[in-house]
N, CA and C atoms as a LAMMPS dump frame, in Angstrom:
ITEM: TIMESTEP
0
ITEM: NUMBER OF ATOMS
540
ITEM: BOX BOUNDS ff ff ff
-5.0000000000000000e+02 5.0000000000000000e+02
-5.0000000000000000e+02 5.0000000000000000e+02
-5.0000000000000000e+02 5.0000000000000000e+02
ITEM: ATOMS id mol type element x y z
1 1 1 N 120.581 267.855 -306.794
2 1 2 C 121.732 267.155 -307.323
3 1 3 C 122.98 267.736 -306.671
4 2 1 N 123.732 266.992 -306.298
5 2 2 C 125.158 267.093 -305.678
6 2 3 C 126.344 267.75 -306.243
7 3 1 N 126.636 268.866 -305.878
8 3 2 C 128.034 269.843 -307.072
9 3 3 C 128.58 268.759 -307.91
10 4 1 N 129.1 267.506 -307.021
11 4 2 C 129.934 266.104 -308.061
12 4 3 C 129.31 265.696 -308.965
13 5 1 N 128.019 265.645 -308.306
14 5 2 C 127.172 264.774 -309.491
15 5 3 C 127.137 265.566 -310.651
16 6 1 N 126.898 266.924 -310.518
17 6 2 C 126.512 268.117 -311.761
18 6 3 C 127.998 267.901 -312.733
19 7 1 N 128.98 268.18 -311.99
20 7 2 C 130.66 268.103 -312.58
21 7 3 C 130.84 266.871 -313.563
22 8 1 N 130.481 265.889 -312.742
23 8 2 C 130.713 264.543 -313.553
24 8 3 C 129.61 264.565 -315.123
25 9 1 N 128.356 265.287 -314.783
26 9 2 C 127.497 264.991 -315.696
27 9 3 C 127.999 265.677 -316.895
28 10 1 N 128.163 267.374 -316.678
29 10 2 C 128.889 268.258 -317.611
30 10 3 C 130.265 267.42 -317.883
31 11 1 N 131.208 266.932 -317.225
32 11 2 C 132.275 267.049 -317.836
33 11 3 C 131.894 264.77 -319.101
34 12 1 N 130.89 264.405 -318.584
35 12 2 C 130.512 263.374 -319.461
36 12 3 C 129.612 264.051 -320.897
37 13 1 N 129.137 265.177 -320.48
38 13 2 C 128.465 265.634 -322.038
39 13 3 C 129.447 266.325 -322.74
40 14 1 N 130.971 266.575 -322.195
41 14 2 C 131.51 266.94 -323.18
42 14 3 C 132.405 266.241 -323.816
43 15 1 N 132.668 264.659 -323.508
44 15 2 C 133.274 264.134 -323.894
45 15 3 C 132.413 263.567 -325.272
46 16 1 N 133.74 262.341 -325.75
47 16 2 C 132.401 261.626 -326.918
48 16 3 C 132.085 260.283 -326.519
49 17 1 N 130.675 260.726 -325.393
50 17 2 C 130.088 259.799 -324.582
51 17 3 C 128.806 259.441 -325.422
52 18 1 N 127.909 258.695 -324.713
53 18 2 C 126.559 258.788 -324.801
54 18 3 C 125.715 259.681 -323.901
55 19 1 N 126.489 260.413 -323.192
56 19 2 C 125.995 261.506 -322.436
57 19 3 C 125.452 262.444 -323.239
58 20 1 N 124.392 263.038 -323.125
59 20 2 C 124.14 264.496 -323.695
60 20 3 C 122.767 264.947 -323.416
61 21 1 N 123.408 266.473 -322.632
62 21 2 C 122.37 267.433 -322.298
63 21 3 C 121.615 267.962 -323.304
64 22 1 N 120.26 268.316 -322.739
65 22 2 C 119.683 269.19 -324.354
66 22 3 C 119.127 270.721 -323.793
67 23 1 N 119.718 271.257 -324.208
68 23 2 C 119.111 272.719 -323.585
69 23 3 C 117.81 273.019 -324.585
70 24 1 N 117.17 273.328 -323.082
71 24 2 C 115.648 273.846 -323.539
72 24 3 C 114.873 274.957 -323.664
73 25 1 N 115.309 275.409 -324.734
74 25 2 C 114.353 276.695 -325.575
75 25 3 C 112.85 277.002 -324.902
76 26 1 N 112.783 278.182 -325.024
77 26 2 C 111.129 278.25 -324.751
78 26 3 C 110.55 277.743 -325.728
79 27 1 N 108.924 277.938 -325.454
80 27 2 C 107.848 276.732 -326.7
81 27 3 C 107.614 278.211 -327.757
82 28 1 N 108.268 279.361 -327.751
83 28 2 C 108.169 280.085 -329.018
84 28 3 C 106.767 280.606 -329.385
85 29 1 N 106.378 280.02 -330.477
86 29 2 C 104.72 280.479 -330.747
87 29 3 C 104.163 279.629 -330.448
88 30 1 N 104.634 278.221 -329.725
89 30 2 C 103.624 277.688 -329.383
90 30 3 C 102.851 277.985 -327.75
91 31 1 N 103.411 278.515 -327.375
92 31 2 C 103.284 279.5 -326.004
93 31 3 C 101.82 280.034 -325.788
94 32 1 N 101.673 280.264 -327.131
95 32 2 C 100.049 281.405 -327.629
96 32 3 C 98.736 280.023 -327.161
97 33 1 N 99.693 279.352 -326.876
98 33 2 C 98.322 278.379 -326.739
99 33 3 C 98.238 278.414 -324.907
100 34 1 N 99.247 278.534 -324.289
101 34 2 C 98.89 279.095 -322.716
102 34 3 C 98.386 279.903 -322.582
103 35 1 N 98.623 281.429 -323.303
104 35 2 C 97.728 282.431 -323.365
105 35 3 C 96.212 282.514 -323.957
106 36 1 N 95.994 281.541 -324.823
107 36 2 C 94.37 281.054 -325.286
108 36 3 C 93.983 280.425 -324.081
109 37 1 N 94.629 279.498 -323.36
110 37 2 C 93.537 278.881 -322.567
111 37 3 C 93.765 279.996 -321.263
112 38 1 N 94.141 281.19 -321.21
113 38 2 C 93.922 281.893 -319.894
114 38 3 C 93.058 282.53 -319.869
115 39 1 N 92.691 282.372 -321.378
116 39 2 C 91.822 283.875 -321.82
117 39 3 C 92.172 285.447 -322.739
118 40 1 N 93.791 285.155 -322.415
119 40 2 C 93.98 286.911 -322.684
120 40 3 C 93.081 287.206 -324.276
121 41 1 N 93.189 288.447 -324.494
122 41 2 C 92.627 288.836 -325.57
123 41 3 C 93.897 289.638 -326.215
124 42 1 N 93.494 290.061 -327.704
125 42 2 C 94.703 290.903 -328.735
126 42 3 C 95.809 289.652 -329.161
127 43 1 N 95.369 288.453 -329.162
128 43 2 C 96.723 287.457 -330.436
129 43 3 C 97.915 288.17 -330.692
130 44 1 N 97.157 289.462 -331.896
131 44 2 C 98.625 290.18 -332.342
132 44 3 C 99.726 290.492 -331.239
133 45 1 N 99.478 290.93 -330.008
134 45 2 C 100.623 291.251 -329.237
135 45 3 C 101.117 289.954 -328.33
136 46 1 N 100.659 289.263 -328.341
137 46 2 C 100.843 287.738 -327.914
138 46 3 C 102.587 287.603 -327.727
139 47 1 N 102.881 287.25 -329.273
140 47 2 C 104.831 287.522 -329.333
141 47 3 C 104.914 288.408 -328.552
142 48 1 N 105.099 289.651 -328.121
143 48 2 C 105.61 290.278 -327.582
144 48 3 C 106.075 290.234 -326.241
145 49 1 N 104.683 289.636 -326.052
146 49 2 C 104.421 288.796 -324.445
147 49 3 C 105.387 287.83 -324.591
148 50 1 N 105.69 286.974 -325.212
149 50 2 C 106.139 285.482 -325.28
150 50 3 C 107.767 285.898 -325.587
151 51 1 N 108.208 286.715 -326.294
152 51 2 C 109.51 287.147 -326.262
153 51 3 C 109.901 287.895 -325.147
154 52 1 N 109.476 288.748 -324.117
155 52 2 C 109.526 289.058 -323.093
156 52 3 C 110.174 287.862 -322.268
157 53 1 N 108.809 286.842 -322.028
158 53 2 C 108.986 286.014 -321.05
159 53 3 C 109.969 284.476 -321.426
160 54 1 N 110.494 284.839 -322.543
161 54 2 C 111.503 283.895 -323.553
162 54 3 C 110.601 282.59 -323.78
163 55 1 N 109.558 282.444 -323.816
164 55 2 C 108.379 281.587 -323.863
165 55 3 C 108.352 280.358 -323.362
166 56 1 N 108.738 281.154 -321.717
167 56 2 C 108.936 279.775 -320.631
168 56 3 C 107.689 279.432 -320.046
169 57 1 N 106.932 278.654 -320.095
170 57 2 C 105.825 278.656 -319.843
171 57 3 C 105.278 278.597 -318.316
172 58 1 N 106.292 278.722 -317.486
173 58 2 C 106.088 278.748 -315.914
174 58 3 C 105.428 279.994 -315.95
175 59 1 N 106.671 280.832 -316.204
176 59 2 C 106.657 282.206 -316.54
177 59 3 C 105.455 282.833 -316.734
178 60 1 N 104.931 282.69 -318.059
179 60 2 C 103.847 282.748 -319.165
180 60 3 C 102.64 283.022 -318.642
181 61 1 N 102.566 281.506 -317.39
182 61 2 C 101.274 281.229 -317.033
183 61 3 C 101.037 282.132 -315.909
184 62 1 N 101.882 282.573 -315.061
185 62 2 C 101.979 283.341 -313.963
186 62 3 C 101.459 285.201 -314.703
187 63 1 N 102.124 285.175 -315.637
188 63 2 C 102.085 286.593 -316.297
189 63 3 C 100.724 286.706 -316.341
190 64 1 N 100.147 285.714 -317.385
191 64 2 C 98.865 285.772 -317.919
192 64 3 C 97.865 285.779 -316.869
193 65 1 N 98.102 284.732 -316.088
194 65 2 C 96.866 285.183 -315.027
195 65 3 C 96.954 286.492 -314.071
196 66 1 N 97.72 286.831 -314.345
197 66 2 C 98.416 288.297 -313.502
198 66 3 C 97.285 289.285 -314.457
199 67 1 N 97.645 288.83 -315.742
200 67 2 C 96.817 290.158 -316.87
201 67 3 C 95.444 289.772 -316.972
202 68 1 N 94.907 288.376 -316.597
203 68 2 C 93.564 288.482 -317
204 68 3 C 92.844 289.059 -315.664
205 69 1 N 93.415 288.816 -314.481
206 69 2 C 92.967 289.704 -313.422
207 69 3 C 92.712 291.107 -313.466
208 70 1 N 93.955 291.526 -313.485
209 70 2 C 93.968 293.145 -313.367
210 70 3 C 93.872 293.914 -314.738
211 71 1 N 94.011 293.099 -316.291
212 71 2 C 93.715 293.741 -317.115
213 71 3 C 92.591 293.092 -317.86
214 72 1 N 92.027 292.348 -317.062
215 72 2 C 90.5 291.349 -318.063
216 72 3 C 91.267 290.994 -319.111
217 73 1 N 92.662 290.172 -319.236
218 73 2 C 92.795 289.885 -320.415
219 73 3 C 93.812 290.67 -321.298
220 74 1 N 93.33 291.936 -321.272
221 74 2 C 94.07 292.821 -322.516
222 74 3 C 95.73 292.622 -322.35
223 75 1 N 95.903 292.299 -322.95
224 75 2 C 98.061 292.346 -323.01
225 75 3 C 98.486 293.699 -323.875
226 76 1 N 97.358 293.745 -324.572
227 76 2 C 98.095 295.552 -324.759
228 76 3 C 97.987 296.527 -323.736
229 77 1 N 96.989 296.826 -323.41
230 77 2 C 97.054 297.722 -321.836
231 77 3 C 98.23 297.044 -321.164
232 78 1 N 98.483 296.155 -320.442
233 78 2 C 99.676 295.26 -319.736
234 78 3 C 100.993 296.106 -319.873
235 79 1 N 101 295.844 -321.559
236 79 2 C 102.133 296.297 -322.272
237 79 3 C 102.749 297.517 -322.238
238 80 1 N 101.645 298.405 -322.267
239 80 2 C 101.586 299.857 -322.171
240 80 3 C 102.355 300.098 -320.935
241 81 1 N 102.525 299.33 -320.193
242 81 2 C 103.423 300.175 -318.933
243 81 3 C 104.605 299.928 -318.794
244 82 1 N 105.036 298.558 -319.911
245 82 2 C 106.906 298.877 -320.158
246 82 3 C 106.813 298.254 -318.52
247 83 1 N 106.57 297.365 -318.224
248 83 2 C 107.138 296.605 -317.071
249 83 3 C 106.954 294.991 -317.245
250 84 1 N 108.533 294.765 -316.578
251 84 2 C 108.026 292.923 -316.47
252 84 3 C 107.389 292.57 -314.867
253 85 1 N 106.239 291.546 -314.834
254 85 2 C 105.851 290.94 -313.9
255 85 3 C 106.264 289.924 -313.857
256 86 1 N 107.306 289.934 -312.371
257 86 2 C 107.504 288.605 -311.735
258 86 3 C 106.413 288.384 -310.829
259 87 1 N 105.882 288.664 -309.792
260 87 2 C 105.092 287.937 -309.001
261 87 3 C 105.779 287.107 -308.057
262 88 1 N 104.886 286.905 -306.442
263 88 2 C 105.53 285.977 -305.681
264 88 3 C 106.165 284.799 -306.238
265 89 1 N 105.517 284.424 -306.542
266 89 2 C 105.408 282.731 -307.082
267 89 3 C 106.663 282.602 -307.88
268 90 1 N 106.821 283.375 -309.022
269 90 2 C 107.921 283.4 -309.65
270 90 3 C 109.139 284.015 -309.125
271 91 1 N 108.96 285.16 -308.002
272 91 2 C 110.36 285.551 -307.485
273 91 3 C 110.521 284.205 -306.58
274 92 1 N 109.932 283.701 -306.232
275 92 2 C 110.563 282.397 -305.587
276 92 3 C 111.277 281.208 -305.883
277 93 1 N 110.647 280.958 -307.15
278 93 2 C 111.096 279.78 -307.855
279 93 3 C 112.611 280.649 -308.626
280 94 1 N 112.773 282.058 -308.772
281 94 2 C 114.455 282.646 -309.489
282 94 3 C 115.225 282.826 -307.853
283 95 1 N 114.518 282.42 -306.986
284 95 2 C 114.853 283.028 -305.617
285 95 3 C 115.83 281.427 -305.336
286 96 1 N 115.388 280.298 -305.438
287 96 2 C 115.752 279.052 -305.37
288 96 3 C 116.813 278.651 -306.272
289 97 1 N 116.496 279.103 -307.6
290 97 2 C 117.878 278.874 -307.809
291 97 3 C 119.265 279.638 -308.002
292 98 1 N 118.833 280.937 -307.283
293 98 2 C 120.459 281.795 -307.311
294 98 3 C 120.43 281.731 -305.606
295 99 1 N 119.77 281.128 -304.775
296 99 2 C 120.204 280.447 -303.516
297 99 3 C 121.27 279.876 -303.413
298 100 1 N 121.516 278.799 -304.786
299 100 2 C 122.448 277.676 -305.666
300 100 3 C 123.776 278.554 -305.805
301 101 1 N 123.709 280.274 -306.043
302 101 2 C 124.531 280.838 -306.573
303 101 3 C 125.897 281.2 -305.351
304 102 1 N 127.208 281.063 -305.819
305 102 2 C 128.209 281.358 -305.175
306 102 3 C 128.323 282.911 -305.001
307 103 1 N 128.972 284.095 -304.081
308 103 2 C 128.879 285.113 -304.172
309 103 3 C 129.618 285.826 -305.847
310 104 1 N 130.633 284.812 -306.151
311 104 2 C 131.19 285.402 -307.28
312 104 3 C 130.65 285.142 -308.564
313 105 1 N 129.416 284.096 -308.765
314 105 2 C 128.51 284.366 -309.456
315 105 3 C 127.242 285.185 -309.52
316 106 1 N 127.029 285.576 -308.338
317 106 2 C 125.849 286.918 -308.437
318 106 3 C 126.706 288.063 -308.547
319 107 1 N 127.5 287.909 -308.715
320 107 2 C 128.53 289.632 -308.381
321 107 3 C 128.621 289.609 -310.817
322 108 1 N 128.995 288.845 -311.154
323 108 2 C 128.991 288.456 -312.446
324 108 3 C 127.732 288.754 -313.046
325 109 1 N 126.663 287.843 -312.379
326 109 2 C 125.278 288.305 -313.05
327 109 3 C 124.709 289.295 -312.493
328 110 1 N 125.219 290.336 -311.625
329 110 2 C 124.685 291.771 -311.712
330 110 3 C 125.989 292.428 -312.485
331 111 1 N 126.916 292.432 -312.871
332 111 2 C 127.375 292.579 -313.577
333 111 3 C 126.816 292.769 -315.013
334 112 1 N 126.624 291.525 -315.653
335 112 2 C 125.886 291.461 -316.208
336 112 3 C 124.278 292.055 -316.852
337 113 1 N 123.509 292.141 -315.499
338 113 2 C 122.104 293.05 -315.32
339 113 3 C 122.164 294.205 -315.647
340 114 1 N 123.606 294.664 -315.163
341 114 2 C 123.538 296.548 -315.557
342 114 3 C 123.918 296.754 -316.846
343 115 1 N 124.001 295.965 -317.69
344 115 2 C 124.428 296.464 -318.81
345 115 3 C 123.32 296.296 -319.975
346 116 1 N 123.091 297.095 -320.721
347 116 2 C 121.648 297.395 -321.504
348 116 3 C 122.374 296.096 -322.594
349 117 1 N 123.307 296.224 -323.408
350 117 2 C 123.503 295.609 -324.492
351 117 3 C 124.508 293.951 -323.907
352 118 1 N 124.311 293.508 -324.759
353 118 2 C 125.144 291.635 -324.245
354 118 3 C 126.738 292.183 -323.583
355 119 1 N 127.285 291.505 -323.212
356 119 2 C 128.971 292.163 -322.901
357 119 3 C 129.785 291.028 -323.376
358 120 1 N 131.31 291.287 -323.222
359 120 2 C 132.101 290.57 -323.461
360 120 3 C 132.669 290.277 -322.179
361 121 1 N 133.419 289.156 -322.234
362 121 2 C 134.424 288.249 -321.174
363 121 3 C 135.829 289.818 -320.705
364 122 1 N 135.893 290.059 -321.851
365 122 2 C 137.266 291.247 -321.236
366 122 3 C 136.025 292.377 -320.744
367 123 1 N 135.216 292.61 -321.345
368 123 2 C 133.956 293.432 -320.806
369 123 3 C 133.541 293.441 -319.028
370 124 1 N 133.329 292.358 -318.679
371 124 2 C 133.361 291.627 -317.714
372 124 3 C 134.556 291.907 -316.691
373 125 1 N 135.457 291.344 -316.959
374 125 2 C 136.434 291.965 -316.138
375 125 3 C 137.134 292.522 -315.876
376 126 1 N 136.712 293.499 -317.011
377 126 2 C 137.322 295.016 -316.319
378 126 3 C 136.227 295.554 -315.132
379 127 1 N 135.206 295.39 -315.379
380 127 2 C 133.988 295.937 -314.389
381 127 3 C 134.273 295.006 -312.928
382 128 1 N 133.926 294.202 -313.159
383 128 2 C 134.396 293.597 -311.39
384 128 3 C 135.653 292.936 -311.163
385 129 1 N 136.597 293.069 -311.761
386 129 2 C 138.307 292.615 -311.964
387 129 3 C 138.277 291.291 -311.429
388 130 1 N 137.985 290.858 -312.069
389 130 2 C 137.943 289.367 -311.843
390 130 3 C 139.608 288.757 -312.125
391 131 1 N 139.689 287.548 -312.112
392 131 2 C 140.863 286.752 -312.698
393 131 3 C 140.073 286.293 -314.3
394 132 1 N 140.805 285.675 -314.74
395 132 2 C 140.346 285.351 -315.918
396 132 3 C 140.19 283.862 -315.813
397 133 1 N 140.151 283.112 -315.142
398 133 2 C 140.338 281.745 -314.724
399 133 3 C 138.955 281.865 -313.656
400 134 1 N 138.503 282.733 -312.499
401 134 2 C 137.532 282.943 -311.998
402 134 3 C 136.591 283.317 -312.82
403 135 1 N 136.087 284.161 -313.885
404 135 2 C 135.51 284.463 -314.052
405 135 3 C 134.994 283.453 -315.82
406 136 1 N 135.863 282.672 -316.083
407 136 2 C 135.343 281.797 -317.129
408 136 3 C 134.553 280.158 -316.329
409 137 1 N 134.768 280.203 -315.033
410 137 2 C 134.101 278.874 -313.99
411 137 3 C 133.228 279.58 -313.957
412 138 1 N 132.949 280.692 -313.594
413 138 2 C 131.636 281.619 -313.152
414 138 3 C 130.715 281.013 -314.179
415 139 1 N 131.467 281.684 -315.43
416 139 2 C 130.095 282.212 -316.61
417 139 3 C 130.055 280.346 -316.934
418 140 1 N 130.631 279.578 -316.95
419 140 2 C 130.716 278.432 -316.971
420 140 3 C 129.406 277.672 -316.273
421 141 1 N 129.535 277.757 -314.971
422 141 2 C 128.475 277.141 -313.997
423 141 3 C 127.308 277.871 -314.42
424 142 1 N 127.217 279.248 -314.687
425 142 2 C 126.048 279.974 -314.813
426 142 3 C 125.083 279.24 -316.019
427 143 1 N 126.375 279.106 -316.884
428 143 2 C 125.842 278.951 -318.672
429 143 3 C 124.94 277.391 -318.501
430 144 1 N 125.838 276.501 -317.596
431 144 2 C 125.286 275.241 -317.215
432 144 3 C 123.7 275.203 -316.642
433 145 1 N 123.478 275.969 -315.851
434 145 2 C 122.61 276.147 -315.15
435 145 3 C 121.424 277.287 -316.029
436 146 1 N 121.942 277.433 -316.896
437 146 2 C 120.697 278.199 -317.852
438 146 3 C 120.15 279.72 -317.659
439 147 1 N 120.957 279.998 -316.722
440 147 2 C 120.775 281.31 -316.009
441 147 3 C 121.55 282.613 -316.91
442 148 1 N 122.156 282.579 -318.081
443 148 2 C 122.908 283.591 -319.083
444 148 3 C 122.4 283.278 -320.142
445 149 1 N 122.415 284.295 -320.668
446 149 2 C 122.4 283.957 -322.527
447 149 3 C 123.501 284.272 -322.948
448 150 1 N 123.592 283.35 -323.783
449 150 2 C 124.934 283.691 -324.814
450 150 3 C 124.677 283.694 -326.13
451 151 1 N 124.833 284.915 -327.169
452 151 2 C 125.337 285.143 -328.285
453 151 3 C 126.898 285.064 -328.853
454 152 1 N 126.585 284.802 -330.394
455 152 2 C 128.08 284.945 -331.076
456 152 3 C 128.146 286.305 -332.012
457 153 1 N 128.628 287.299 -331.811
458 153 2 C 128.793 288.072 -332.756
459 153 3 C 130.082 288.564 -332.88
460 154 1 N 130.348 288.613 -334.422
461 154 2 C 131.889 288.375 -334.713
462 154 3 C 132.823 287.89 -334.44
463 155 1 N 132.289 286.433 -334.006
464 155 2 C 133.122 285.627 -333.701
465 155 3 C 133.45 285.794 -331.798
466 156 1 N 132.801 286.645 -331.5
467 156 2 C 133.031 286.848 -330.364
468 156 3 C 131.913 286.155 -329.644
469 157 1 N 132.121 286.02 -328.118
470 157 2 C 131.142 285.644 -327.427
471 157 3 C 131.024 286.692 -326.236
472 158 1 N 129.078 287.015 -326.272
473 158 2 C 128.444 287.877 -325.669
474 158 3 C 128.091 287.462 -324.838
475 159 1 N 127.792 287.701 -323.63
476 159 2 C 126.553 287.246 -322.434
477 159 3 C 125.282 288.339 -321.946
478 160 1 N 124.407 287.914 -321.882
479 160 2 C 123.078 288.455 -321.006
480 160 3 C 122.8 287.641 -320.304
481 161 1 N 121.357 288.576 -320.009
482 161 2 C 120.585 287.917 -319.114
483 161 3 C 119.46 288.22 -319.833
484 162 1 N 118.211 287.096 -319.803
485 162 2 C 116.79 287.112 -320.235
486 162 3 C 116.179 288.369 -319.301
487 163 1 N 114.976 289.109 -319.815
488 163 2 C 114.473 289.895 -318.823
489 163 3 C 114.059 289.755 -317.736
490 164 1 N 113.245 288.739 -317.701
491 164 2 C 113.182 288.41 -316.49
492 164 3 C 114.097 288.238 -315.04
493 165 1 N 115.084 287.459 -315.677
494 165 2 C 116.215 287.116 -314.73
495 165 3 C 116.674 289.027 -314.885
496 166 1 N 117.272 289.334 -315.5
497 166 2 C 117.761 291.024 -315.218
498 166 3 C 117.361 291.216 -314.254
499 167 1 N 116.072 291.52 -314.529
500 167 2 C 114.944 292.245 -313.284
501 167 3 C 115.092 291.964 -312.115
502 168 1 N 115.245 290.581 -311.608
503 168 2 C 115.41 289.625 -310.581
504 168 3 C 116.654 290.152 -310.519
505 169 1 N 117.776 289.334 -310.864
506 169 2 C 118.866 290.01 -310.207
507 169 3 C 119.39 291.76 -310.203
508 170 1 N 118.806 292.615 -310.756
509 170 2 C 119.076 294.058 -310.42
510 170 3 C 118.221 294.228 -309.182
511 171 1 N 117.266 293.704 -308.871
512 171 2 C 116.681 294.375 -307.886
513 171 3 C 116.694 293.401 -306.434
514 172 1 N 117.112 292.317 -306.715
515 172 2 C 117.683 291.316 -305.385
516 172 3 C 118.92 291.148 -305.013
517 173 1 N 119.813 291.88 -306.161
518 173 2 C 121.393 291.449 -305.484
519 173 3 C 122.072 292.679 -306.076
520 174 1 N 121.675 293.857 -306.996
521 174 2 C 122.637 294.376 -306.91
522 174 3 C 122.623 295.667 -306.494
523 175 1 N 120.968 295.637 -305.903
524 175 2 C 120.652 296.627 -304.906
525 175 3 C 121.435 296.396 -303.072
526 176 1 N 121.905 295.169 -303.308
527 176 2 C 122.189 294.876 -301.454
528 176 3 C 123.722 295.135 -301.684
529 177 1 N 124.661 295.795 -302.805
530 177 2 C 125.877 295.665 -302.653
531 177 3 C 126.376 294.755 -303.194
532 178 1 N 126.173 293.478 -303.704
533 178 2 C 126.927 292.033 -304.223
534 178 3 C 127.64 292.761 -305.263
535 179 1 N 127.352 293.651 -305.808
536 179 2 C 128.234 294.059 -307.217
537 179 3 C 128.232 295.346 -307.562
538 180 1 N 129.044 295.938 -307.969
539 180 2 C 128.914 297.353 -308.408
540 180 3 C 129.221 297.586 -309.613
């Protein structure tokens, strides 16, 4: 899709059109049913798996066959090592769409990556001194594109990143310099 085309679409879902985007949640617990048909074994740690991978099922399916290989299944052994698996397949498909990304949005979402807890907008730019007009298009296009999370707490608004994406961008862009 064409930058215009994307602009026109966002700026028609925010009017009071018949336009409207629906942002799409992972499938939650229903996820456990990709992991039944892979095989894994242990249910109980299942969520854990599925909150990890925000229960995207691209994701999911890549993980799982990752664990029934090398762990026959078990997702608790998996677990035990406190690591996320991306895999080719999946660094390619997060590889494609921050291809999409402008330099002053990967400089934002490693920004973002290094920080353990959600951040704030003044959070934000004090760390890479942004403008405040640059850096609300940033988190803007990003938020569009599904690539941040956003929380509200106290009225405030937070941003992350899902683990996965973290991982991906700490170790593809803010290892080469894009952000400090």
């Amino acid at each position: 899709m064409r930058c215009t085309q994307k602009l026109e679409i966002v700026a028609l879902n925010r009017e009071n059109a018949r336009v409207r985007t629906l942002p799409l949640d992972g499938l939650g617990a229903a996820a456990g049913e990709i992991l039944r048909e892979k095989g894994l074994l242990e249910p109980e740690k299942w969520e854990t798996l599925i909150n990890i991978y925000r229960g995207n099922p691209f994701w999911l399916k890549i993980v799982a066959a990752m664990i029934q290989e090398l762990f026959s299944g078990r997702v608790a052994e998996f677990l035990k090592y406190n690591t996320l698996f991306l895999g080719d397949e999946l660094k390619a498909r997060l590889q494609q769409q921050c291809d999409r990304l402008s330099e002053l949005e990967k400089q934002v979402m490693c920004c973002i990556a290094n920080e353990i807890e959600p951040v704030s907008i003044s959070q934000i730019i004090e760390k890479v001194q942004l403008s405040p007009d640059n850096l609300c298009n940033a988190l803007l296009s990003l938020g569009n594109r599904a690539l941040i999370e956003k929380e509200e707490q106290d009225h405030q608004a937070l941003f992350s990143l899902s683990p996965v994406m973290r991982q991906y961008v700490k170790t593809e862009y803010c290892r080469e310099g894009i952000a400090t």
